[in-house]
C-alpha positions as CSV (number, residue, x, y, z in Angstrom):
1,X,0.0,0.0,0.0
2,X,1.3,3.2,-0.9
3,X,2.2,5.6,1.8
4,X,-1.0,8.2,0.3
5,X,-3.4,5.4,0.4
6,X,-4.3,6.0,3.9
7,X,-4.3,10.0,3.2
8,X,-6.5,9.5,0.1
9,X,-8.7,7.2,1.8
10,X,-9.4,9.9,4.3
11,X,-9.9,12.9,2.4
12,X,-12.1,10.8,0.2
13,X,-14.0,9.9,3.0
14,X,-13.8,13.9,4.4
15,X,-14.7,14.9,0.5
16,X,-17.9,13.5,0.9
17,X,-18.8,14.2,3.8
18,X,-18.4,17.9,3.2
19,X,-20.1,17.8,0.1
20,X,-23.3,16.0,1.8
21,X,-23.6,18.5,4.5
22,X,-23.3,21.5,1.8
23,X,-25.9,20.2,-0.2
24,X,-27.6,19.3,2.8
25,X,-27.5,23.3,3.6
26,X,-28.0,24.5,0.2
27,X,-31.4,22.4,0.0
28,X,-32.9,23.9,2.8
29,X,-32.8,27.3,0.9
30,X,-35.1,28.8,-1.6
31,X,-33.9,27.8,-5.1
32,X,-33.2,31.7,-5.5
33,X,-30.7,32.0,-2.8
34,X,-28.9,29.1,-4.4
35,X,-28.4,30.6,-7.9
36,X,-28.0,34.2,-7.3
37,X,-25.3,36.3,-8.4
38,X,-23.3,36.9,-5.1
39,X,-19.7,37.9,-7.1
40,X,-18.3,34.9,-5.6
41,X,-15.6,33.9,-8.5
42,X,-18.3,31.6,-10.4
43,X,-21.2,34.1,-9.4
44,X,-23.3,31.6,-7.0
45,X,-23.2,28.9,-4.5
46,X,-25.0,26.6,-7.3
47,X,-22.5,27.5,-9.6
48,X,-19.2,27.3,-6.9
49,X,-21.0,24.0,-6.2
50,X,-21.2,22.8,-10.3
51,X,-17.7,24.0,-10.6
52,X,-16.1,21.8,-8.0
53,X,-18.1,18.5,-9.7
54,X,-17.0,19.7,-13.2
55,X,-13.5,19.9,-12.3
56,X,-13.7,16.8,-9.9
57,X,-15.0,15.1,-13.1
58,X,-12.2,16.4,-15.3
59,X,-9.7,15.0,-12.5
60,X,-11.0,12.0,-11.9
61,X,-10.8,11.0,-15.5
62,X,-7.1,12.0,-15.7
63,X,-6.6,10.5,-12.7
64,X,-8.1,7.2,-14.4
65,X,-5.9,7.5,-17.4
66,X,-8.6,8.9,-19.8
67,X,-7.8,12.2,-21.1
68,X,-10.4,15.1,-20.0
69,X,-11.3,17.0,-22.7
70,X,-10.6,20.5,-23.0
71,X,-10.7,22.6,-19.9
72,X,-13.7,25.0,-20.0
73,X,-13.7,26.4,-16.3
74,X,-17.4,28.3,-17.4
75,X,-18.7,25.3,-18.2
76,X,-21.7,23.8,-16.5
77,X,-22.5,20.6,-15.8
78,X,-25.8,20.8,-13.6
79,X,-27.8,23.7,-13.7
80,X,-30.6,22.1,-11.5
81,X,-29.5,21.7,-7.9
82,X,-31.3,18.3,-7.3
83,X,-29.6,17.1,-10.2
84,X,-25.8,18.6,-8.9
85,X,-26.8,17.0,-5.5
86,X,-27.1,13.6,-6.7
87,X,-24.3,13.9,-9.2
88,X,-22.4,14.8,-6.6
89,X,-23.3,12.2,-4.3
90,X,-22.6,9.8,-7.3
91,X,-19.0,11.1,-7.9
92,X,-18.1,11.0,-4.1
93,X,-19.2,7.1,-4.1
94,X,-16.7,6.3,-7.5
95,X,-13.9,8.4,-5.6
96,X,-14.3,7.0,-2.4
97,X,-14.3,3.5,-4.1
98,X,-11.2,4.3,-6.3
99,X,-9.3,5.4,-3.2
100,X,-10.6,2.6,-1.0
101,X,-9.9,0.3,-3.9
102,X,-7.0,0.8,-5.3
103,X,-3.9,-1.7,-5.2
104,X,-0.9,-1.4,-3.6
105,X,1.7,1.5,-5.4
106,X,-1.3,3.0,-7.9
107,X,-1.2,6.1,-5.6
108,X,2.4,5.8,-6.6
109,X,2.2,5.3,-10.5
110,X,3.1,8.5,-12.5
111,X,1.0,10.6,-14.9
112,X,2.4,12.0,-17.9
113,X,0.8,15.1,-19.1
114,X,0.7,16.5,-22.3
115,X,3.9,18.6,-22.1
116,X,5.8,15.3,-21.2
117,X,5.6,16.5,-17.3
118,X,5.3,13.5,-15.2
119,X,3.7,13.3,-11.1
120,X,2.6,10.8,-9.2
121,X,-1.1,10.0,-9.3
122,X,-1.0,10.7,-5.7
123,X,-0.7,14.6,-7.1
124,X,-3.9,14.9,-8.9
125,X,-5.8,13.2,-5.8
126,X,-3.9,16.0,-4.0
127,X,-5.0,18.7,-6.5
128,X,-8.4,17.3,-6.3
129,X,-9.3,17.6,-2.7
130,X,-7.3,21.0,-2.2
131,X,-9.6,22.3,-4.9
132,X,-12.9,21.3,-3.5
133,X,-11.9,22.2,0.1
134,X,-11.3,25.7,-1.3
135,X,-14.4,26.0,-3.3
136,X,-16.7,25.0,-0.3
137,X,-15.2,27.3,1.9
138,X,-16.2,30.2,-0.5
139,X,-20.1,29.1,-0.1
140,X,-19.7,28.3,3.6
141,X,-18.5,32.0,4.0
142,X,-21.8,32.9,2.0
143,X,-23.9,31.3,4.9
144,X,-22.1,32.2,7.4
145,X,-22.9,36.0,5.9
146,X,-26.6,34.5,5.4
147,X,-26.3,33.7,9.1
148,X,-26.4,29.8,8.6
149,X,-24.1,28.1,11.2
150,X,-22.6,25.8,8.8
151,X,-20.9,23.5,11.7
152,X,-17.9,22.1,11.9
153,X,-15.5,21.7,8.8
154,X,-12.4,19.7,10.5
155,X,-10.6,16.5,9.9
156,X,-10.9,14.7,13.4
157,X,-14.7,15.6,13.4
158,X,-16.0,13.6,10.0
159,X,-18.1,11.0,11.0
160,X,-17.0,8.6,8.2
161,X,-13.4,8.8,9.4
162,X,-11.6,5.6,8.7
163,X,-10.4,6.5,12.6
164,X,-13.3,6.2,14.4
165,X,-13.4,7.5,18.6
166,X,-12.5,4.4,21.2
């Protein structure tokens, strides 16, 4: 087992988590608080929230060895939130299962990008986490300015830890 395996396995398991309890929160406002413009950097928590499945989509690919197509970072992919909340939840189950999954080294194995740059897969599980962990935390700044108390947001604290409490 690679030495990222039990890293990947836990942000995996944080990664979804997260997302549930966002979408969670998001439901339980009117459809017009989701999708309007706040001037976050992708306009609204909908979009924020599309934008972290499209690229998460886009990684996960690479990360499986198919090449993405081009990156397109206006793109949408769900413009209906029930339909980005069970996308969502569908992605989180393949990552989760891919990280939980995977054989011994894969973490390990490089990736060669286009330019001839090479990184470990471990990299681009890296890249995907950061990214959605930065994302969310522009739409739980949104609620906490909507007064929402969005809870708690750190690592010992996830439920579906893989280092559950004696």
């Amino acid at each position: 087992m690679s030495g990222y395996a039990p890293i990947a396995i836990e942000f995996s398991r944080y990664n979804q988590w997260q997302n549930e309890k966002l979408c969670g929160a998001l439901a339980a406002l009117p459809r017009e608080e989701l999708t309007r413009d706040r001037g976050m950097f992708f306009g609204g928590m909908a979009a924020t929230l599309d934008h972290i499945l499209m690229v998460d989509t886009h990684l996960f690919g690479y990360i499986q060895g198919v090449m993405p197509p081009p990156f397109d970072p206006k793109r949408r992919v769900e413009t209906e939130f029930e339909n980005l909340r069970a996308a969502r939840i569908g992605l989180d189950a393949r990552l989760r299962l891919a990280c939980e999954s995977a054989a011994p080294g894969w973490f390990d194995e490089e990736i060669v990008m286009p330019s001839g740059r090479r990184m470990p897969r471990s990299f681009w599980w890296s890249q995907l986490f950061n990214h959605a962990t930065h994302h969310r935390s522009q739409v739980t700044s949104e609620l906490t300015h909507m007064g929402v108390d969005y809870g708690n947001t750190d690592l010992p604290y996830n439920p579906l830890t893989q280092f559950p409490a004696p």
